[in-house]
SEZAVEX-635478 format. One record per atom (N, C-alpha, C): residue in three letters; y, x, z. Coordinates in pm, whole numbers, padded with zeros to 5 digits, always signed. Atoms other than C-alpha are relative to their C-alpha. Layout:
<recs>
ALAYXZ;...
</recs>
This chain:
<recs>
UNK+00113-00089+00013;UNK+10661+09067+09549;UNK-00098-00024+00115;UNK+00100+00052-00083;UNK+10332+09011+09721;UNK-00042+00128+00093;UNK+00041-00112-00101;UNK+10246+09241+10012;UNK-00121+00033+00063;UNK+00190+00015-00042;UNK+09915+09369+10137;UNK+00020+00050+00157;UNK-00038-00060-00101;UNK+10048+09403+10501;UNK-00218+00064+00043;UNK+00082-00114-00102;UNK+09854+09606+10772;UNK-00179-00096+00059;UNK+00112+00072-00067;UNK+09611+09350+10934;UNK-00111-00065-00147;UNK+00132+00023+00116;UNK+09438+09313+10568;UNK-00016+00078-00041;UNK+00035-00136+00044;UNK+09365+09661+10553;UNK-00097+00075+00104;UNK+00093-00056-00124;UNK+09079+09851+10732;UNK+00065+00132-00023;UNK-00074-00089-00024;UNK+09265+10130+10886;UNK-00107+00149+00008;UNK+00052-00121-00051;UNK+09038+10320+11081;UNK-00125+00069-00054;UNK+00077-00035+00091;UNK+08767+10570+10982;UNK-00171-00077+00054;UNK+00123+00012-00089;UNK+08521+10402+11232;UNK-00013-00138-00115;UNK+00013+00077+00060;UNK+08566+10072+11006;UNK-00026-00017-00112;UNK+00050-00022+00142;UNK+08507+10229+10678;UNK-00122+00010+00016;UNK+00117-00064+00005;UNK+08186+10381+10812;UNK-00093-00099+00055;UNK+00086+00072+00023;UNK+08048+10134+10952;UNK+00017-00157-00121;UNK-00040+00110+00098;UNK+08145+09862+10662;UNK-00127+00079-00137;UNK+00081-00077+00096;UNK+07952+10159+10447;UNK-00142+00007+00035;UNK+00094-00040-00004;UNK+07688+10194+10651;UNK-00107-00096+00030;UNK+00042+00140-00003;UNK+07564+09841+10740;UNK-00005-00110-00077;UNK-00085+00107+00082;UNK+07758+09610+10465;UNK-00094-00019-00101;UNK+00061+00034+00086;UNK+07584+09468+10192;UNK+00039+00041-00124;UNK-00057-00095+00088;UNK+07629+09655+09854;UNK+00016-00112-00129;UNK-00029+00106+00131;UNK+07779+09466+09515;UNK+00019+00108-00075;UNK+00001-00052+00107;UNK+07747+09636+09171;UNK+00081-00040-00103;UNK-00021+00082+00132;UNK+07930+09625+08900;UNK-00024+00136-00080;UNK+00018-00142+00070;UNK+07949+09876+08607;UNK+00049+00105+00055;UNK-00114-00118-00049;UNK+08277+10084+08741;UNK+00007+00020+00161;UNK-00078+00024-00092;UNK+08335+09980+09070;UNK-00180-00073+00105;UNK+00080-00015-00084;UNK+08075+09939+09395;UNK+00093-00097+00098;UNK-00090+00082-00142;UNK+08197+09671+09696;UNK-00160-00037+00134;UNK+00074+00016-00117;UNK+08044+09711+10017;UNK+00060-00144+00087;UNK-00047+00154-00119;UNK+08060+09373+10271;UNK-00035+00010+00089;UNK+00091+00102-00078;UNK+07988+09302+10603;UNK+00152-00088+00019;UNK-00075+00109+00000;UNK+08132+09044+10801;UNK+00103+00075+00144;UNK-00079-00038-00088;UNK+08408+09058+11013;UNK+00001-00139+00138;UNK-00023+00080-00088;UNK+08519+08837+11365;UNK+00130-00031+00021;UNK-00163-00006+00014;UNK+08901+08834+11229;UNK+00056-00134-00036;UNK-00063+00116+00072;UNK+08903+08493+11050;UNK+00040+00048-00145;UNK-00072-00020+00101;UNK+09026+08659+10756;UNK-00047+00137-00064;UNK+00029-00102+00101;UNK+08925+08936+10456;UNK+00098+00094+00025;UNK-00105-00133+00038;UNK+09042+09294+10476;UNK-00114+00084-00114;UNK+00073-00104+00106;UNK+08998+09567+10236;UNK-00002+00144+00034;UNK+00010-00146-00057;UNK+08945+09926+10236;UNK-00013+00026-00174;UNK+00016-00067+00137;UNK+08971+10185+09896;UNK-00045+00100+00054;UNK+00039-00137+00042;UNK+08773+10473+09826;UNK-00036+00029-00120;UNK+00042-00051+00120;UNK+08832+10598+09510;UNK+00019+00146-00002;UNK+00041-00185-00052;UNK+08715+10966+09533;UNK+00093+00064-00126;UNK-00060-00083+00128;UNK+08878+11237+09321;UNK-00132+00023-00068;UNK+00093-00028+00096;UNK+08537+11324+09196;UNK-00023-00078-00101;UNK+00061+00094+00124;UNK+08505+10965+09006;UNK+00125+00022-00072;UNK-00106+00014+00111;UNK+08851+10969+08891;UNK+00139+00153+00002;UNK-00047-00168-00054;UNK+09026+11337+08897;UNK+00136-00036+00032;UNK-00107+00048-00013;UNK+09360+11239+08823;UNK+00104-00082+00125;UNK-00084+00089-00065;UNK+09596+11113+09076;UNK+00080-00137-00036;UNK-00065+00101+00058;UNK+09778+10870+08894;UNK-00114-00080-00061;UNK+00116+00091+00070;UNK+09481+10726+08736;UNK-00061-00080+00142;UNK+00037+00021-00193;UNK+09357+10699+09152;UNK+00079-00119+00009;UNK-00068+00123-00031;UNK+09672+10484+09205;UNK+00003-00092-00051;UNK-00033+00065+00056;UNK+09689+10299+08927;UNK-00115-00131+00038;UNK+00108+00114-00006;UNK+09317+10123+08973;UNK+00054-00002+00167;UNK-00030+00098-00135;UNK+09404+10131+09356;UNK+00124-00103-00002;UNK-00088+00071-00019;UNK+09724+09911+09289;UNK-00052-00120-00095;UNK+00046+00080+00115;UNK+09522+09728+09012;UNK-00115-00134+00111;UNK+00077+00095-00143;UNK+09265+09645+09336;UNK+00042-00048+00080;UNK-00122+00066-00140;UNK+09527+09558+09609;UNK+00025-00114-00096;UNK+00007+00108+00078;UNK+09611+09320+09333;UNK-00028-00114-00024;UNK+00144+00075+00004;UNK+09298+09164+09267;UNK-00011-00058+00134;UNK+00031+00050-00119;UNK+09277+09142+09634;UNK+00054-00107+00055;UNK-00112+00097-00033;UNK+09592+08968+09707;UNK-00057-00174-00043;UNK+00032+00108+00043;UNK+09500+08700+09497;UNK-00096-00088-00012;UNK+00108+00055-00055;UNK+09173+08640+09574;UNK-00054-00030+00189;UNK+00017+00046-00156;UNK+09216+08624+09955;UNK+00013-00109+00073;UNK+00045+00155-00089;UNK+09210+08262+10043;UNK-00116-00001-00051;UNK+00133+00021-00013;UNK+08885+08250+09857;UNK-00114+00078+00064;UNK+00093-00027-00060;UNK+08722+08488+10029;UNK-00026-00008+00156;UNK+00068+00019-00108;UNK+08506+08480+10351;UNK+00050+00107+00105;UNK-00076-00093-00122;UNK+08640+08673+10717;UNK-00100+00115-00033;UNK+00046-00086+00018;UNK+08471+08985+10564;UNK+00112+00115-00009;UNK-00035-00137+00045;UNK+08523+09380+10534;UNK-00045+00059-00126;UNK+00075+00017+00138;UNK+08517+09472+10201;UNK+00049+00137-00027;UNK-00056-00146+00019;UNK+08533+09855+10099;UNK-00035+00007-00157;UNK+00026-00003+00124;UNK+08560+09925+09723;UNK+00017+00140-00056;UNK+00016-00104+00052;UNK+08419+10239+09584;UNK-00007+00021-00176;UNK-00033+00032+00123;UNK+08518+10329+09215;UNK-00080+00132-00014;UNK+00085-00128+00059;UNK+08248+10571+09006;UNK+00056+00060-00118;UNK-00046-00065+00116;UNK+08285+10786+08723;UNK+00031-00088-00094;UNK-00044+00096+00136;UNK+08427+10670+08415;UNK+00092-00120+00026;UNK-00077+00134-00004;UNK+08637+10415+08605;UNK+00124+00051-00079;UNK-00133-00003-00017;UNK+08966+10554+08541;UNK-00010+00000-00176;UNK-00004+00003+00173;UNK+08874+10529+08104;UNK+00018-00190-00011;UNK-00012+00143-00001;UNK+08885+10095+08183;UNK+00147-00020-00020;UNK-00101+00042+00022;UNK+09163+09893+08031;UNK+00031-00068+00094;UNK-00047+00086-00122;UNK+09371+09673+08320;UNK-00076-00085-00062;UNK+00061+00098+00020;UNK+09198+09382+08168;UNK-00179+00031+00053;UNK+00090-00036-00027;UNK+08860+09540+08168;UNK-00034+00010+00150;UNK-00002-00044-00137;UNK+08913+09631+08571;UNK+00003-00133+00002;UNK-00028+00130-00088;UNK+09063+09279+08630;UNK-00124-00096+00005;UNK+00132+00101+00015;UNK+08725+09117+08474;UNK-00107+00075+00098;UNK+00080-00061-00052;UNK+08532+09386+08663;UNK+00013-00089+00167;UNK-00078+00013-00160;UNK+08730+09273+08995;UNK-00067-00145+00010;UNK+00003+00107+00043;UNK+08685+08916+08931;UNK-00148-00044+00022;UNK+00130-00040-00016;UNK+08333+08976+08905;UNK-00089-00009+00112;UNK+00079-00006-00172;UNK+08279+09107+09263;UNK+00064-00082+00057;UNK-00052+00103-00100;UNK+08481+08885+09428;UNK-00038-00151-00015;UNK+00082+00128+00010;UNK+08264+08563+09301;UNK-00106+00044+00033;UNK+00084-00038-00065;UNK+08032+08731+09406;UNK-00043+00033+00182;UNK-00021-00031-00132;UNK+08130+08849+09731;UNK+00015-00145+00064;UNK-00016+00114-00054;UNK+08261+08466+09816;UNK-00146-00113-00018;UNK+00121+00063+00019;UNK+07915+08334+09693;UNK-00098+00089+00098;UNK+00108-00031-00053;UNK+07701+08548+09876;UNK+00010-00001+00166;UNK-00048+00008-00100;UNK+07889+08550+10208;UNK+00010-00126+00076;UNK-00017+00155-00042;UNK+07858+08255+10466;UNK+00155-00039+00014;UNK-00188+00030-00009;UNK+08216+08118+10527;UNK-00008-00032+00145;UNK-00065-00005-00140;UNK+08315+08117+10894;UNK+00088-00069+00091;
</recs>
């Protein structure tokens, strides 16, 4: 089983906020990915999926384990960035396929728009 240890995770709240408040913003229909860059060598992530977009708890985990996921597997291609992924209303009605193409999405995106380091 693939692990999303600690050092590819933005912990603190100072790293969400500024990743939110500086970072470059990616769209998709469901799902929002903030970027900047980091000085780590290497991609971390951050989740905020609010209860307001998706009420449910279990619906919460399911797309956050659906994104850790996504992440895992896309982390050699991406660039020494901070990447925070905000999920809007209506996410939690997406089929796993639907999310995975959503995911898929930002992260060619994110590795295309980002210099590489």
């Amino acid at each position: 089983m693939a692990r999303f240890p600690r050092r590819a995770r933005l912990t603190k709240p100072g790293e969400f906020q500024a990743t939110l408040s500086t970072g470059k913003r990616h769209h998709e229909r469901w799902l929002t990915a903030a970027v900047s860059a980091n000085t780590l060598g290497h991609p971390r992530l951050g989740l905020a999926i609010a209860k307001k977009a998706v009420g449910l708890a279990t619906q919460r985990n399911r797309i956050k384990r659906k994104i850790r996921e996504s992440f895992r597997a896309h982390q050699p291609c991406l660039p020494a960035v901070d990447v925070v992924i905000l999920a809007r209303s209506g996410c939690a009605e997406l089929s796993a396929a639907e999310l995975d193409h959503s995911l898929e999405r930002l992260w060619t995106r994110i590795a295309a728009s980002s210099p590489r380091s």
